[in-house]
N, C-alpha and C positions, 0 to 999 in steps of 0.2 A: 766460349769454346772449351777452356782449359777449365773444370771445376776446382775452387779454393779448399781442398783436402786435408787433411791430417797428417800433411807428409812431413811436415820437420820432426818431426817425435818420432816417427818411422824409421824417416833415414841415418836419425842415430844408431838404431839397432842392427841396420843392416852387417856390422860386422860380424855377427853372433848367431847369422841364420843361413841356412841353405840356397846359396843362391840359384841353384841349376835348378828349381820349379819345384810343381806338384803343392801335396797340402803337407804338413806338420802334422806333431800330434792331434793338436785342439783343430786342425780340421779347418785351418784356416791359408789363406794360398800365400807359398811363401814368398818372399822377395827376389828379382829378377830384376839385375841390370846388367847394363854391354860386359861382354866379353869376347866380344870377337879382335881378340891381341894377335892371333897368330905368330905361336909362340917362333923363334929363330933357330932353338936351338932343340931340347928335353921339354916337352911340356911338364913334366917333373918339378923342374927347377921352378915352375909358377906354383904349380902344386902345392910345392915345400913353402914357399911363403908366404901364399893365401891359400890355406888349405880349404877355405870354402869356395874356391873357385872365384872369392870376390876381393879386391882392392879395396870398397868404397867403406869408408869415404878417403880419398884420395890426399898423404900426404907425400911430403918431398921425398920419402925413402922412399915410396911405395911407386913414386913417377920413375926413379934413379932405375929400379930394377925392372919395369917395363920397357921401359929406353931400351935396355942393356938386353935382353932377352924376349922381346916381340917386335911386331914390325908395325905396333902404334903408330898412325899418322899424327905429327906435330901435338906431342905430349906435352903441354906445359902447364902449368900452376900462374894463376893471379898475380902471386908476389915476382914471379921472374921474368913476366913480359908485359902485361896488362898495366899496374901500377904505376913500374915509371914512368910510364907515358903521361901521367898526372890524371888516368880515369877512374874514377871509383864507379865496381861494382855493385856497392849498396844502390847507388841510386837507378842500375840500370834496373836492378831487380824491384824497387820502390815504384820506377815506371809499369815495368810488365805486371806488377802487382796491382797497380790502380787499373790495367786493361785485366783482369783476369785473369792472366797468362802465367802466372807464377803464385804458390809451387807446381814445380812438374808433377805431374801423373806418371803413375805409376803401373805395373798390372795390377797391383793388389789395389787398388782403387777404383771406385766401379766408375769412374769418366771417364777413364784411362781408355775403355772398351770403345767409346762411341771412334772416338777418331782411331782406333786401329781397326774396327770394323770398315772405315771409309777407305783406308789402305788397301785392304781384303778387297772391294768392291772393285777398287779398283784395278787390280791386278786381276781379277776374275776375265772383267774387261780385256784387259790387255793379253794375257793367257789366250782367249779364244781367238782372238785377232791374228796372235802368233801361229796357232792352228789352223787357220782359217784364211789365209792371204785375200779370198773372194767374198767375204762375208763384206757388210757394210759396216765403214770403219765407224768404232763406237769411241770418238773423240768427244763430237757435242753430246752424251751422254752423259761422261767424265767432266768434262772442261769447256763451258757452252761459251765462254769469250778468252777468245787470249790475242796479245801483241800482234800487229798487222804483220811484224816481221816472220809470222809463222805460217801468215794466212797460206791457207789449205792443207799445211799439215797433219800427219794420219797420227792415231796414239803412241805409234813406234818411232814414228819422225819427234815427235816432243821428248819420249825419254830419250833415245838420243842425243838430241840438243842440248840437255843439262850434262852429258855423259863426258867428262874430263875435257871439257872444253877452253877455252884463251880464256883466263882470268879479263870480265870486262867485255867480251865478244861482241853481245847484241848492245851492249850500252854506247860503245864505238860505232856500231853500225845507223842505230838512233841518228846520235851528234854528227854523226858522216852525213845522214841524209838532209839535217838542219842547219847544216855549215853549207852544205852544198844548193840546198836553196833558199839561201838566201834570208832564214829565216829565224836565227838566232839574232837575240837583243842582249846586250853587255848589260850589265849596272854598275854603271861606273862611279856609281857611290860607294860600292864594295872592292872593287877591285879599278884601280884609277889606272886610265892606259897613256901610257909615253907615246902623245903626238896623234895625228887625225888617223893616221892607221896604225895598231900596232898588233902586230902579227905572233910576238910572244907572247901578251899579255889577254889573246884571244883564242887563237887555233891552237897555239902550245899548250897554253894555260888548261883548256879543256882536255887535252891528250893528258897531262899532268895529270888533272885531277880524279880522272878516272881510275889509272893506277892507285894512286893517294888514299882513292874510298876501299879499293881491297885491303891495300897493305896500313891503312888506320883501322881498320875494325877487327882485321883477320884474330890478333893477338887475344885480343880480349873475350872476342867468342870461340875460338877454342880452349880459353881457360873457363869459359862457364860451360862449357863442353864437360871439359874432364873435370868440375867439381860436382854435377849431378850426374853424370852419368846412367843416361837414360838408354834403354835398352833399342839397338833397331827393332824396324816392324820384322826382318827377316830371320831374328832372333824368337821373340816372340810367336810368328809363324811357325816355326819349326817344331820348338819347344809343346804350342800348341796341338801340333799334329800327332807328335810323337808321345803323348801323353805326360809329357814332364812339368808341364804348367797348367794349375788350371784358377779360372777368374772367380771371384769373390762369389758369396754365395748367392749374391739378388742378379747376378751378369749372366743369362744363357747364351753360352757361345755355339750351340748345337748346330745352328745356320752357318755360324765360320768353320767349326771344324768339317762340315758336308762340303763346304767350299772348296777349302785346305786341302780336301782328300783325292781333290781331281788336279792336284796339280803337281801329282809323283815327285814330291821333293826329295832327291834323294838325301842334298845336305840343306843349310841355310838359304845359301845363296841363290836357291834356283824360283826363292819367291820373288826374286827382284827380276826387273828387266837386262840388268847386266851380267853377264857370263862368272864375272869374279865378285856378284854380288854388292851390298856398301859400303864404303869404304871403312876402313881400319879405325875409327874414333865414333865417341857415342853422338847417340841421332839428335839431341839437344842442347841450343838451337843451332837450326841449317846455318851452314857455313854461306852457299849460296842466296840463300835471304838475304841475312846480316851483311853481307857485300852487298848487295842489290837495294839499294839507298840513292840510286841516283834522283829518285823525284825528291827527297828532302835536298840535296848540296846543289843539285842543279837551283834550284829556286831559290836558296840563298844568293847563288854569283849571280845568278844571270837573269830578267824581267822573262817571265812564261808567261804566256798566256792560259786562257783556261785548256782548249786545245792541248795544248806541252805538257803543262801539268797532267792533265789525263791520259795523254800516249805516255809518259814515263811511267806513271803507277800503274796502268796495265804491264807495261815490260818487267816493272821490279814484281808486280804478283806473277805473273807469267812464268817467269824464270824459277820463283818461287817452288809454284804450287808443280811444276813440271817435275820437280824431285820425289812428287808424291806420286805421279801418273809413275816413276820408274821405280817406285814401290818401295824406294831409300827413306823416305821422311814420314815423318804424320803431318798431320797440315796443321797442330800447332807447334811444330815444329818452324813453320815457315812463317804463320805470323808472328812468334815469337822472333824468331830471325829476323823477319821485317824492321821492328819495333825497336830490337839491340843495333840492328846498324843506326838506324836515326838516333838514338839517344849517347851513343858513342860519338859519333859524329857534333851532338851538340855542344860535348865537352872539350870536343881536341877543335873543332872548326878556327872559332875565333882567334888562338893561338898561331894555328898553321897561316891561314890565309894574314896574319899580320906581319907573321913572322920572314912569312915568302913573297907577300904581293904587297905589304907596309898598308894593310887593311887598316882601317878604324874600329876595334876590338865592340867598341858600344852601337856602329852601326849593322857589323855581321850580328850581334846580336840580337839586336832588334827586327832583323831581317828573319832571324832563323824563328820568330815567335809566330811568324803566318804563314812559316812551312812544314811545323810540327804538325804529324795525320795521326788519326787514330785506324790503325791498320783493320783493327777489327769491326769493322765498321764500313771496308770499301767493295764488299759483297753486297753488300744494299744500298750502296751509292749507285747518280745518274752516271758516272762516269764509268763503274764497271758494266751498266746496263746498256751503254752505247750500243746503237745498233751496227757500226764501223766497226766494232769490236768481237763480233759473233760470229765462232767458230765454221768453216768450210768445211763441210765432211769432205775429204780427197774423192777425188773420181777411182776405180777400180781398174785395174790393171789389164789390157786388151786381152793379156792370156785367158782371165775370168772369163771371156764372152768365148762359148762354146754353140758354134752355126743352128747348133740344133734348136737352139733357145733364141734367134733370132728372127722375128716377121719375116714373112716369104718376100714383102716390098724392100727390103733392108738391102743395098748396097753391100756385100759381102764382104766385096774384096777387101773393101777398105779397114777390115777388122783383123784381115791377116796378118802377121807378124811375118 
């Protein structure tokens, strides 16, 4: 998805170039990453100490004075939260590097275009929708399977769904429905339970560990957040429209900016589905991916069947790719995301769970060897091909149905509101 580019040689220069778009001299496009800081106080005072409008590449002074003067969401650097936890980022990036996923793309990179082209499409999608309450909703167009938990869901109802919602939400509601019937199996090789029933080291245990997978991965992917610093798509959009940016010289964006132009952006924000736009930190990788790891730690504690396994990786993509139907992510932003929550997770697991349930460190680990997925790869799997899994277009709203358009045999009344 993500092409292996020229970006480390790049991203050194970026301190030395223009970052607010358009070409340069020699006629080549310049560098463009986040800046959506919203500054607290003078935008001046950013001014003054990136006078190119740009930070990157990101060190300790340069996070101090963001902190202190923008309303960046959770700004931190590798060495002050990620590290001590005992992860190292080389190998998460060694991992996304063997799937393709890393380096990031960039605009000045011509791969960089395909997946914000699929943004664009999407948001086109959804734009008409918005104008349109009686058109036929264009969800399986966008998103032809997602999570049963969404079944019949319109493309407004999904961005909504990912839109500031309970850390963990639909992954609770999952484990609620498999606790509740009956259909959770422990491995009590990994986690051993005090006695024929035991209630903390099953229903709590699962409550735990939900929480656990936000608050272990959170750290670490927002410090690979703000070390690449990859630009949102509503950035990008904007910039595009407005002529400040334009794509390498083999990329014709001629069909996005036609797009772009119907969708009267007055500022950035009005590319996205949400009113205040994406959130305050850069787009790579999704926070919400990288959390959304429950099919890897589920399969470590507890015996899935193939079933479980497959309703979980529809939910952790689901969840995923919904950040892209709301026009906040790229989509490899979210398999990226995927891929960082399970490989963090395979670092801290065997420590935690030994440390907390007195695990056997060499058999979570040997556990965790037949729950490592290769994310990039579950688009052409049986499992996302399920036919149990194939999106509901919503029915349309009784106000759409106008008498006139209704068979003279049609029961009338029953359409009135």
């Amino acid at each position: 998805m993500i092409l292996n580019k020229k970006f480390s040689a790049l991203f050194l220069l970026v301190g030395s170039v223009n970052a607010r778009g358009g070409r340069g001299d020699d006629d080549e496009p310049r560098f463009t990453r986040f800046e959506k800081f919203n500054s607290t106080t003078s935008q001046a005072l950013l001014d003054k100490r990136f006078p190119d409008g740009n930070p990157w590449p990101l060190d300790l002074q340069s996070a101090d004075i963001l902190r202190t003067y923008s309303r960046s969401i959770s700004l931190v650097l590798d060495e002050e939260v990620c590290s001590p936890t005992g992860v190292s980022l080389d190998t998460v990036r060694e991992d996304l590097t063997s799937k393709n996923l890393y380096p990031v793309t960039h605009p000045e990179d011509e791969a960089f275009w395909e997946e914000f082209s699929e943004v664009v499409y999407v948001q086109d999608a959804l734009k008409r929708k918005q104008q349109n309450e009686c058109m036929t909703d264009p969800i399986r167009s966008v998103m032809p399977q997602m999570t049963q938990l969404w079944k019949g869901f319109g493309i407004l109802d999904v961005a909504e769904a990912v839109h500031d919602e309970f850390p963990g939400l639909y992954h609770y509601q999952m484990l609620s429905g498999w606790v509740g019937r009956g259909e959770v199996e422990y491995d009590d090789k990994v986690i051993k339970k005090f006695g024929q029933y035991d209630f903390l080291r099953r229903q709590v245990m699962l409550s735990d560990m939900v929480g656990y997978a936000f608050r272990a991965v959170g750290p670490c992917n927002f410090s690979l957040k703000w070390s690449e610093g990859r630009a949102r798509p509503e950035e990008v959009a904007f910039k595009l429209n407005t002529g400040k940016l334009s794509a390498p010289s083999g990329v014709d964006t001629s069909r996005l900016e036609e797009i772009l132009s119907t969708f009267n952006m007055r500022d950035a924000t009005d590319f996205t589905a949400y009113a205040e736009g994406s959130p305050t930190h850069p787009s790579w990788p999704a926070m919400h991916s990288a959390s959304s790891a429950s099919s890897f730690w589920l399969d470590v504690i507890l015996d899935l069947n193939e079933e479980q396994k497959c309703e979980a990786r529809m939910l952790d993509w689901s969840v995923s790719y919904a950040r892209t139907v709301a026009g906040v992510h790229y989509p490899g932003d979210n398999i990226s995301g995927l891929s960082v929550g399970q490989t963090v997770h395979a670092q801290l697991l065997p420590d935690f769970l030994n440390s907390v349930y007195g695990s056997d460190k060499a058999i979570v680990e040997e556990k965790m060897k037949g729950a490592m997925f290769d994310w990039t790869t579950f688009e052409d799997s049986k499992c996302f091909k399920d036919s149990k899994y194939k999106t509901v277009t919503p029915a349309k709203s009784n106000f759409c149905f106008d008498q006139r358009e209704l068979p003279a045999e049609v029961d009338q009344s029953k359409y009135e509101l």
